[in-house]
C-alpha positions in Angstrom: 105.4 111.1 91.8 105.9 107.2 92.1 106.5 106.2 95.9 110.0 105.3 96.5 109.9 101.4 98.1 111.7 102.6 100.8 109.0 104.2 101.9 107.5 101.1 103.1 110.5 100.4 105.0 110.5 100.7 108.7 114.4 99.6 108.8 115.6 102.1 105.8 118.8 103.2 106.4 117.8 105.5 103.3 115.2 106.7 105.3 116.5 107.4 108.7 119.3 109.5 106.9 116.9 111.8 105.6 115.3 112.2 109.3 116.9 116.1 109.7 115.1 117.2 106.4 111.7 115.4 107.4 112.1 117.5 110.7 112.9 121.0 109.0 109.7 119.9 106.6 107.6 119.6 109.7 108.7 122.8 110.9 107.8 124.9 107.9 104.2 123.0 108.4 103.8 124.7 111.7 104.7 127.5 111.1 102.4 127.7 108.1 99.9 126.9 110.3 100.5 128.9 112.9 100.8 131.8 110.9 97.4 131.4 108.6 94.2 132.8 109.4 91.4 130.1 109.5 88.1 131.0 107.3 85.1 129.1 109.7 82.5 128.9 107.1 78.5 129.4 107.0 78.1 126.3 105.6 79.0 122.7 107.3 82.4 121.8 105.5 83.0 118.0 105.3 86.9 116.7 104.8 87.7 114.1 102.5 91.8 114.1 103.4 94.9 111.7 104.1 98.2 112.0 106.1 99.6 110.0 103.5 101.1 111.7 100.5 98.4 110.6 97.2 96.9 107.7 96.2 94.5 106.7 99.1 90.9 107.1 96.9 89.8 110.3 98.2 87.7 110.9 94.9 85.8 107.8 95.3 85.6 108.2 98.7 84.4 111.5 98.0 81.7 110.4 95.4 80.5 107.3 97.5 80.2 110.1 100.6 78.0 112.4 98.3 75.3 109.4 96.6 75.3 108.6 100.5 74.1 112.2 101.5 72.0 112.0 98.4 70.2 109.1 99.1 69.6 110.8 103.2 68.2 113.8 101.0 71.5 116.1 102.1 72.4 118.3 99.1 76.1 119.3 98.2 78.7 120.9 96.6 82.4 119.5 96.0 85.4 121.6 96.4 88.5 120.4 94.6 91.8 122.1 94.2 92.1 121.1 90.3 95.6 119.1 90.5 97.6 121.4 87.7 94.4 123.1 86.5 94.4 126.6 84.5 91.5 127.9 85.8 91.0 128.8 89.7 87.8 130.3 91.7 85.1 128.8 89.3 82.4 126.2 89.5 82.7 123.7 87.1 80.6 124.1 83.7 80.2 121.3 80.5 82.4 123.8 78.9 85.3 123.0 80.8 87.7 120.1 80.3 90.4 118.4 82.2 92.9 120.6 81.3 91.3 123.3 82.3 89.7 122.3 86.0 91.7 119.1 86.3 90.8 115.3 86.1 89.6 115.1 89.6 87.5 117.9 89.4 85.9 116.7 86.1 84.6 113.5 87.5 83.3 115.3 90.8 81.4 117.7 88.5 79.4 114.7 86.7 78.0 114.3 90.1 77.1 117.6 91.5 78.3 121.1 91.7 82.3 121.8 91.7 84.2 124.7 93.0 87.9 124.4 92.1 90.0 126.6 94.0 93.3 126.4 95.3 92.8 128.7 98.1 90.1 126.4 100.0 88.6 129.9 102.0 88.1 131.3 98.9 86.4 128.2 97.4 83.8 127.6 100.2 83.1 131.1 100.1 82.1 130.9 96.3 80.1 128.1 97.1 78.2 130.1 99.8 77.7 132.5 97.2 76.2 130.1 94.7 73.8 128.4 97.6 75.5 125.6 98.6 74.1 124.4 101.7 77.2 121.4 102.3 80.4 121.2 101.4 82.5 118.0 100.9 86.2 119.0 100.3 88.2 116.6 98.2 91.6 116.8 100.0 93.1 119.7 102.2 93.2 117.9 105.7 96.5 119.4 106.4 95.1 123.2 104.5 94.6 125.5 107.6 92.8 127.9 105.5 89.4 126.6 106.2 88.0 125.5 109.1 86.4 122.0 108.7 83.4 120.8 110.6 84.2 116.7 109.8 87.6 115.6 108.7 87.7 111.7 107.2 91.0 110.5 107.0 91.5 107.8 104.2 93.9 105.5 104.4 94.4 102.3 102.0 94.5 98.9 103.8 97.4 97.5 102.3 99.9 100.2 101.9 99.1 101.7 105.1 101.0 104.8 106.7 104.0 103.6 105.1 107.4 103.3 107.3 105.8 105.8 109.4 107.8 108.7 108.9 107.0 112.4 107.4 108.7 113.2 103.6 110.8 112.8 102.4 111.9 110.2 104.8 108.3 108.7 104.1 105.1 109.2 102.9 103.4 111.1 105.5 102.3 114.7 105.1 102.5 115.1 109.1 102.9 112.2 112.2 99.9 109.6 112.6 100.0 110.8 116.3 99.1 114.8 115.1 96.5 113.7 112.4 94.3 111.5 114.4 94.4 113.9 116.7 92.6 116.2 113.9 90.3 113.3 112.5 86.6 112.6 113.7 87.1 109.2 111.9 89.2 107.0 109.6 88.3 105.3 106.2 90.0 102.2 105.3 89.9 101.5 101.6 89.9 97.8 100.3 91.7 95.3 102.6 93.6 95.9 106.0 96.4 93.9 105.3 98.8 96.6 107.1 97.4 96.9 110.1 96.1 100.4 110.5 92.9 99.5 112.1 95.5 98.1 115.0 97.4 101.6 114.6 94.4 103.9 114.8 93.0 102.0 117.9 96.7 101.8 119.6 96.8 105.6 119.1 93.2 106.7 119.2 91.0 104.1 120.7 87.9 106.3 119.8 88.1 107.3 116.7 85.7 105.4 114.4 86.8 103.4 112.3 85.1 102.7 108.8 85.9 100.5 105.9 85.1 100.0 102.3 86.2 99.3 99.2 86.0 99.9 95.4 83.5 98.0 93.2 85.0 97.8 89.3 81.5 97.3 86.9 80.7 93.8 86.9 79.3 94.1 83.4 82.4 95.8 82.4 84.4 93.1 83.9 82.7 90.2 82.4 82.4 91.0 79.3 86.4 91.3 79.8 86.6 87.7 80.9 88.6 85.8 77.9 90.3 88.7 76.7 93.9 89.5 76.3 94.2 92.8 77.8 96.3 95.5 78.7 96.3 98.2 81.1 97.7 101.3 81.6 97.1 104.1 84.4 98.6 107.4 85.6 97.4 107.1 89.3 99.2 107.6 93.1 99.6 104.2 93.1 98.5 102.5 89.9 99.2 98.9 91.0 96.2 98.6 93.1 94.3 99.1 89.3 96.3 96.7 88.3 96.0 93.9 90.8 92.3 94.7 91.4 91.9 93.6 87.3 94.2 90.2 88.1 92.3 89.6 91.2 88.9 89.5 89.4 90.8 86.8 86.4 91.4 88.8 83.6 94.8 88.1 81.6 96.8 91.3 82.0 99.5 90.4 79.6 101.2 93.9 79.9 101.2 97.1 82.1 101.8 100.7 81.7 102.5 103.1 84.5 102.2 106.8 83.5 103.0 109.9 86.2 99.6 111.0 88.8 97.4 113.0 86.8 99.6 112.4 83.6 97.9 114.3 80.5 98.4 112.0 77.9 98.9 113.2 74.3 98.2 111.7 71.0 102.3 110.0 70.5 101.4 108.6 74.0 98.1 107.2 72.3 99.7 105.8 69.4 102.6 104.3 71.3 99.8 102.6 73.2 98.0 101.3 70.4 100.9 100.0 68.8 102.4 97.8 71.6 98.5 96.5 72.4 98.1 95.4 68.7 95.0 93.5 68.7 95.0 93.1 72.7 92.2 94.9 74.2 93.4 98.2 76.1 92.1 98.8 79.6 91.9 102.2 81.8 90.6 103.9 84.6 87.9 107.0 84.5 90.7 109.2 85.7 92.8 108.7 83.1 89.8 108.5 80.7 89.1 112.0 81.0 92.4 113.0 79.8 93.0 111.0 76.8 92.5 112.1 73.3 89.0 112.1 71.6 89.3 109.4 69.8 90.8 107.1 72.3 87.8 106.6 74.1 86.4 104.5 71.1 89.4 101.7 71.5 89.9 101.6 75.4 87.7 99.9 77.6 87.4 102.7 80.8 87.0 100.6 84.1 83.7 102.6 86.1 82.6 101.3 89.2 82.2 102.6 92.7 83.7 102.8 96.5 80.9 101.3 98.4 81.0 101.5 102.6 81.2 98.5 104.4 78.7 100.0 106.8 77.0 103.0 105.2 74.8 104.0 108.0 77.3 104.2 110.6 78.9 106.7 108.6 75.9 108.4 108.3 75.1 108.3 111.5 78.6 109.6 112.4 78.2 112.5 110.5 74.3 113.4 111.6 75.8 115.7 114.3 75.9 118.4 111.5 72.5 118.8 110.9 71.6 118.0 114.4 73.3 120.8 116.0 
């Protein structure tokens, strides 16, 4: 779903009518919660989440957080609820595709082994099963189903929390207050124009903070320089894509916003290739794993990674897992 604007609006009389629903929303969460039995698993289970609804960077996070565990010599699995995905309770082969396991899933399992399973219990106790010895959960910060051992909470720098209030009145999954309280530290991705390193000290002055920030190919990139291009992405919030290509020069003459996690078919491909004409056609790896075939020989797929600010703090934050 595209965010409303007034969801960035603290003085939305749009959004303080909508305050009983937020408060019936909240109370369905708790009771959820209160009512679900917690599966504490053999296995240390590291949470890559938000209290914002989508578009954070939880899979890069997620992929940066695993080459860093890598490169300490930690091994891994990823768990992934596969976004719209047809198959549940699997690990994730070459055989499957996007459609199948979801977009998300796909790009996790090019990295290292991927359980995709709704039921997050259920998922880490595959994984247990297959000899996983970590698990990093993509998502599922507000899932009481599994018990985690480390919960990140990502948040992006400019967009923030939003107006501050729970859906539908905002973008929050649950209050900033309740979710910090849950976190054992908070990622920042790209620029804190908001404020929320501000907000996370005002309400938990020792939660660590980290930041970080995603690092588009610079090969990629400059062989872009000169070019005419146009971009389109189906992402939570596909204008950071956007203003990330701007921001590094590149003439974006046009842009095309498709729904989170949009499967694109082939009239959406040829409607594409038509209004680029001889403009060069720009797109993210999420999106590049669900386009047709043969579309992958015209569009130039943006790669690149989410690299920490301070890597071996967040390390070091986590080492309590292996140390006790």
């Amino acid at each position: 779903m595209k965010a409303p604007k007034f969801w960035q609006d603290k003085t939305s009389i749009r959004a303080k009518l909508m305050t009983p629903v937020a408060k019936i929303y909240r109370g369905l969460a708790k009771v959820r919660s209160a009512f679900c039995r917690s599966y504490k698993a053999k296995i240390p289970v590291i949470c890559v989440g938000n209290i914002n609804i989508g578009g954070t960077g939880k899979t890069p996070v997620c992929l940066a957080l695993g080459k860093l565990l890598s490169q300490a010599g930690r091994s891994y699995f990823y768990l992934n609820h596969g976004y719209q995905s047809r198959v549940q309770h699997v690990q994730v082969t070459p055989e499957h595709t996007p459609f199948m396991v979801g977009d998300e899933a796909m790009l996790l399992a090019a990295q290292a082994p991927t359980i995709v399973d709704r039921k997050r219990a259920k998922g880490a106790k595959l994984a247990e099963r297959l000899g996983a010895p970590l698990l990093i959960m993509d998502d599922g910060f507000q899932n009481p189903g599994l018990k985690k051992d480390f919960s990140f909470v990502v948040v992006d720098g400019t967009y923030g929390f939003g107006n501050g209030r729970c859906l539908p009145s905002g973008p929050l999954r649950e209050p900033i207050e309740t979710g910090l309280k849950r976190a054992n530290a908070v990622i920042i991705v790209g620029t804190d124009t908001w404020g929320v390193s501000a907000k996370v000290q005002e309400i938990a002055p020792n939660l660590p903070i980290f930041g970080g920030r995603f690092c588009p190919n610079a090969n990629v990139m400059k062989a872009l320089k000169n070019q005419a291009i146009v971009a389109f992405a189906g992402l939570g919030r596909p204008e950071k894509f956007f203003n990330m290509l701007t921001e590094a020069g590149l003439d974006v003459i046009s842009t095309d916003v498709f729904p989170d996690h949009y499967t694109y078919t082939r009239f959406d491909w040829e409607a594409l290739k038509e209004k680029a004409g001889d403009k060069t056609m720009v797109t993210t790896t999420k999106d590049a794993v669900k386009l047709p075939p043969e579309a992958l020989k015209e569009v130039v797929v943006i790669d690149g990674d989410f690299v920490f600010d301070e890597p071996e703090k967040v390390l070091s934050a986590l080492g309590a897992l292996w140390r006790g």
